[in-house]
C-alpha positions as CSV (number, residue, x, y, z in Angstrom):
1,X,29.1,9.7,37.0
2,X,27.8,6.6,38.1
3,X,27.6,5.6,41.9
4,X,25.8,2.4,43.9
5,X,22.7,3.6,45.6
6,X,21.8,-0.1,46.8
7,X,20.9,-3.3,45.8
8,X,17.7,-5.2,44.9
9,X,16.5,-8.4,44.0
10,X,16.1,-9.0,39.9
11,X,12.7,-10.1,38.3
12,X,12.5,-12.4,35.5
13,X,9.0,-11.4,33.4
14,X,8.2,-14.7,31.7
15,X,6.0,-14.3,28.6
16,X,4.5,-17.2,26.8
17,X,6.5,-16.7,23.2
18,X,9.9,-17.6,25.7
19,X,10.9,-14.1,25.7
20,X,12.8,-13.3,29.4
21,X,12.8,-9.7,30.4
22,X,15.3,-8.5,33.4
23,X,13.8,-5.8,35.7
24,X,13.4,-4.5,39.0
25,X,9.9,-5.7,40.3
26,X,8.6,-2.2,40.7
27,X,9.6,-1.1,36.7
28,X,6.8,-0.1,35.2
29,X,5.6,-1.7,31.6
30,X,2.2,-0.7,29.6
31,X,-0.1,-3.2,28.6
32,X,-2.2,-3.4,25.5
33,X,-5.0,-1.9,27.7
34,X,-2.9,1.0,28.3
35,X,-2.4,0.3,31.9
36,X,0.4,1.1,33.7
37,X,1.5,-1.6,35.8
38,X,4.9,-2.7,38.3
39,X,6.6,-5.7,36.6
40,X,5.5,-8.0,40.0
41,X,1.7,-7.5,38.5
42,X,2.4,-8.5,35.2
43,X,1.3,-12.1,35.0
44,X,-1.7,-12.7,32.9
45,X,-1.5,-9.1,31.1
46,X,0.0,-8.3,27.1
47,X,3.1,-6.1,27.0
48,X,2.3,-3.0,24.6
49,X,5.5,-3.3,21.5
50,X,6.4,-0.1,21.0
51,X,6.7,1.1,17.5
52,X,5.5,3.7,14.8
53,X,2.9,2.9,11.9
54,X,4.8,3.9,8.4
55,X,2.2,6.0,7.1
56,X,4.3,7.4,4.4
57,X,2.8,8.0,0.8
58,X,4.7,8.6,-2.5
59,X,4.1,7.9,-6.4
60,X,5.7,4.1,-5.8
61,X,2.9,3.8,-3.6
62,X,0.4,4.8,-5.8
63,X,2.4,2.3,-8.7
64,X,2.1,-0.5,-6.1
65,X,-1.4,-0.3,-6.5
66,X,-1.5,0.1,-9.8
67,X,0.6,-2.9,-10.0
68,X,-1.9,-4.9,-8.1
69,X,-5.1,-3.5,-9.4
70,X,-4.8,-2.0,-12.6
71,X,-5.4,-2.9,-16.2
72,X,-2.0,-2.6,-17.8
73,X,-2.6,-4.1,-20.7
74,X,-4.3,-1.3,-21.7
75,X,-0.4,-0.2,-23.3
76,X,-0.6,-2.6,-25.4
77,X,-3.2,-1.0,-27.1
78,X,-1.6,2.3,-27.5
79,X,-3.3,4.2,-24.5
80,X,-1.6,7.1,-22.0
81,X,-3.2,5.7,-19.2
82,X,-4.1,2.4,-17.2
83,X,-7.6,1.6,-15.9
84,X,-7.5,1.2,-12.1
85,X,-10.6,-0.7,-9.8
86,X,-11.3,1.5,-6.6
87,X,-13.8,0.1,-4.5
88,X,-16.4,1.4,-2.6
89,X,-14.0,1.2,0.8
90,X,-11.1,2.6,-0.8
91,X,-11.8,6.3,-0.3
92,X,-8.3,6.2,0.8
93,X,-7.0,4.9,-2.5
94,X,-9.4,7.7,-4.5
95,X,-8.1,10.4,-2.2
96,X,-4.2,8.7,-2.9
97,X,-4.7,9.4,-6.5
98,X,-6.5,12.4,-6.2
99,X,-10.1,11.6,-7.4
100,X,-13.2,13.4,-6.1
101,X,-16.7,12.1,-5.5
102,X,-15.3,9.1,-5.4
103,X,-18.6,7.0,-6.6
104,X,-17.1,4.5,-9.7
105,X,-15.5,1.5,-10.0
106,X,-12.8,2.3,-12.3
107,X,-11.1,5.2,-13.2
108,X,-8.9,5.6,-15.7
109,X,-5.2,7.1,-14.9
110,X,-3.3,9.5,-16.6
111,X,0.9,10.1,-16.3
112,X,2.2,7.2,-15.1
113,X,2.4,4.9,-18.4
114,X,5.8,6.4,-20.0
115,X,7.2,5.6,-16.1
116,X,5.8,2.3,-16.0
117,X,7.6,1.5,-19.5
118,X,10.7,2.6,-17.8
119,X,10.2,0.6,-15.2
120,X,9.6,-2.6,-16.9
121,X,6.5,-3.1,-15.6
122,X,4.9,-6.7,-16.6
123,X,1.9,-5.7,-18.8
124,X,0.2,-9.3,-18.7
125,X,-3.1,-10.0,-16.9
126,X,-2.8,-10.4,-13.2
127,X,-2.9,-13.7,-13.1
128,X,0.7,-13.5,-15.2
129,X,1.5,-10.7,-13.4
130,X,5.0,-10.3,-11.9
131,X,7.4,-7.5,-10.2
132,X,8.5,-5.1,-12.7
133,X,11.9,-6.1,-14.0
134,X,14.1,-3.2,-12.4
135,X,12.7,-3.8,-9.1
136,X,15.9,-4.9,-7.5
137,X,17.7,-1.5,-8.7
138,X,15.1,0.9,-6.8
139,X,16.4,1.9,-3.5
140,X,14.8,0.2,-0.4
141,X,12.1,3.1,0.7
142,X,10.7,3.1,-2.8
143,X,10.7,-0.9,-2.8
144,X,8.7,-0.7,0.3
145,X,6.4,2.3,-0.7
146,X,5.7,-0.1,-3.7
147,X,4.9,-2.9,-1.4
148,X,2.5,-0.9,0.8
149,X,0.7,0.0,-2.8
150,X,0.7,-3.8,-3.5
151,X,-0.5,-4.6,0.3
152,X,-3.0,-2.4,0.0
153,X,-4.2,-3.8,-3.3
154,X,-4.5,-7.3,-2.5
155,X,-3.6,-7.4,1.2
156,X,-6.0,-7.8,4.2
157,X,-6.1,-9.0,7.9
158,X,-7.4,-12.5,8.3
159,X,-9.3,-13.3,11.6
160,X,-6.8,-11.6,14.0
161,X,-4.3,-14.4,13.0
162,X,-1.9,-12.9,10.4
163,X,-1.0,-10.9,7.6
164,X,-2.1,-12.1,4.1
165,X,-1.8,-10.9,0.4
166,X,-3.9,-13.0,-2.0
167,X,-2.8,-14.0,-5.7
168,X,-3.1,-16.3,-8.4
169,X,0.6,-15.7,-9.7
170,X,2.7,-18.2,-7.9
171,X,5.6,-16.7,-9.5
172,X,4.9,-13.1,-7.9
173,X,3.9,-14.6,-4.4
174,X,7.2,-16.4,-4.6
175,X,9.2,-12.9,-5.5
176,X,7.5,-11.3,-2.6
177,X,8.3,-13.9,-0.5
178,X,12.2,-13.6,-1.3
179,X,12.2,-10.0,-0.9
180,X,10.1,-9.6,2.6
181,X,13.0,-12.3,3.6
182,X,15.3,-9.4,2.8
183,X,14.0,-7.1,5.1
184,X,13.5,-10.0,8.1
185,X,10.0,-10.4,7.4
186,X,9.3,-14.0,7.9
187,X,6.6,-15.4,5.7
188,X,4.9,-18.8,4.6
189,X,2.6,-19.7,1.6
190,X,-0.9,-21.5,1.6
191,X,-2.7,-22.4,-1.4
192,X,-6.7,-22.1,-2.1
193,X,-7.8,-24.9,-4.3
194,X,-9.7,-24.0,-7.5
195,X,-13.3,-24.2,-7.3
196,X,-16.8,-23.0,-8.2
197,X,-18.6,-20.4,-5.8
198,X,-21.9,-19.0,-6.5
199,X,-22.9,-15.2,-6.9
200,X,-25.8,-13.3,-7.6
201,X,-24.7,-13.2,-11.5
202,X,-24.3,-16.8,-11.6
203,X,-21.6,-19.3,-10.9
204,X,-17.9,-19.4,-11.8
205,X,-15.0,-21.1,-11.7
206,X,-12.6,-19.3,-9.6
207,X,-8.6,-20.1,-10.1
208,X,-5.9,-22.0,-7.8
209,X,-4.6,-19.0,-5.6
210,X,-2.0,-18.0,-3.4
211,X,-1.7,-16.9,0.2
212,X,1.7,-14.8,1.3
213,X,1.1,-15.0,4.7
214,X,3.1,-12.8,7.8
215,X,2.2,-14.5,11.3
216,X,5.1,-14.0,13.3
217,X,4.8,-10.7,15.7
218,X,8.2,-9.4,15.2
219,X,7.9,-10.1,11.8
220,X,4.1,-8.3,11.6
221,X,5.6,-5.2,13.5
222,X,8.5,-4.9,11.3
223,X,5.6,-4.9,8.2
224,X,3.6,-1.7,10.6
225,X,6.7,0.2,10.5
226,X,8.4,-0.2,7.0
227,X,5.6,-1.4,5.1
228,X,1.6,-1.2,6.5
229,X,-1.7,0.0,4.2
230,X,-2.9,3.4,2.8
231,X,-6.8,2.1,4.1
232,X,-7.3,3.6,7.7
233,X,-9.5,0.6,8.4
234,X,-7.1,-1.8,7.4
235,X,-3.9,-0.2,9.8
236,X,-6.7,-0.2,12.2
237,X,-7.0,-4.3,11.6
238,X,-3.2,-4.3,11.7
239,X,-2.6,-2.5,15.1
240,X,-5.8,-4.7,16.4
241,X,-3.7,-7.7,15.1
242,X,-0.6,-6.1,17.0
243,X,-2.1,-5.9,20.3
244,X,-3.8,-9.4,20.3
245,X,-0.6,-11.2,19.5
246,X,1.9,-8.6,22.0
247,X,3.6,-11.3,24.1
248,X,1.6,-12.0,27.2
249,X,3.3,-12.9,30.6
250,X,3.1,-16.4,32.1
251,X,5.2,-15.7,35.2
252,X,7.4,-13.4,37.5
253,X,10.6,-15.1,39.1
254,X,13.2,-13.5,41.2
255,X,16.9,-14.2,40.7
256,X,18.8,-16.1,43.8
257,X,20.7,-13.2,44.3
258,X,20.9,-8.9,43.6
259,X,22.1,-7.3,41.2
């Protein structure tokens, strides 16, 4: 049943990204700080998004990653196993793939390599290196648990600004981009000019590159929850990111009349 109590005056919450929110000026919102304050006090604070980090794992995670940092041309050669980098802050990624005193650089992995065969996995360099051919057939969670293996290979949080997955393969950045447009994820590509940077060994010549970069907040909260990293550090980044782009409120108006 449903019966008038009274009237009130309606408050327009003005946030900066144009988004209009219609509320009575004693609803209460959270803020990114985890107050909890009347919609009349908004002005000036960041609404908190709601929404849930996937943290889901499976073995298309773990080929994601493979996909993104592992040596597959290993096959080639005959082997039952690819080589794969793990780096010193990826004690996530040893624990994903079940390797203790996690201390190497690579490991070599056993049981995937008749699977990736079936899966028509590119077995070129990276730099060649493109979706595996029956991509398109796999159903959606295992295309996005294969994404969060690739994110988390390649992908990282750039200066509180945006989402970004780095690669020399224009033709994979492009395939990513396509598909992330499946799923509403809005995306846009920069490029990193070759050039020559110094390192302790020496100095070398490092390739044209590719940035696949996800700025938009909807479209970075829609990544948290169907996509996001297996690195705790890097979800950390990601909710950080979140919070500093939640829309923030430029102004409370009242309507001319209740409603």
């Amino acid at each position: 049943k449903v019966w008038c109590s009274g009237s009130k005056m309606v408050a327009e919450v003005n946030t900066w990204n144009n988004t209009t929110i219609y509320c009575t000026d004693d609803h209460r919102f959270k803020t990114v700080d985890n107050e909890d304050i009347v919609a009349k006090e908004l002005v000036d604070k960041r609404i908190k998004l709601f929404y849930q980090l996937n943290k889901e794992v499976s073995d298309y995670v773990k080929l994601g990653f493979i996909q993104g940092d592992g040596q597959l041309t290993d096959l080639l050669k005959g082997c039952r196993g690819v080589t794969v980098n793990i780096g010193k802050k990826d004690q996530d990624i040893a624990e994903l793939f079940e390797i203790e005193n996690h201390t190497e650089r690579k490991y070599y992995i056993k049981g995937f390599d008749t699977l990736i065969r079936v899966l028509d996995f590119d077995l070129t360099v990276l730099p060649d290196r493109t979706l595996p051919g029956t991509f398109d057939t796999w159903k959606r969670k295992d295309q996005l648990m294969f994404f969060k293996g690739l994110y988390s290979a390649n992908g990282c949080i750039i200066k509180n600004t945006r989402i970004a997955f780095k690669s020399t393969c224009k033709m994979l950045i492009d395939q990513m981009k396509d598909q992330l447009n499946t799923w509403g994820i809005s995306s846009h590509i920069t490029i990193n000019k070759s050039k020559d940077v110094k390192f302790s060994n020496g100095t070398y010549t490092c390739k044209e590159s590719y940035d696949l970069n996800i700025s938009r907040i909807d479209s970075i909260v829609k990544f948290a929850k169907g996509i996001a990293f297996v690195h705790q550090y890097k979800n950390d980044a990601l909710e950080e990111l979140i919070n500093l782009k939640s829309p923030k409120v430029r102004s409370v108006t009242y309507a001319q009349t209740a409603k």
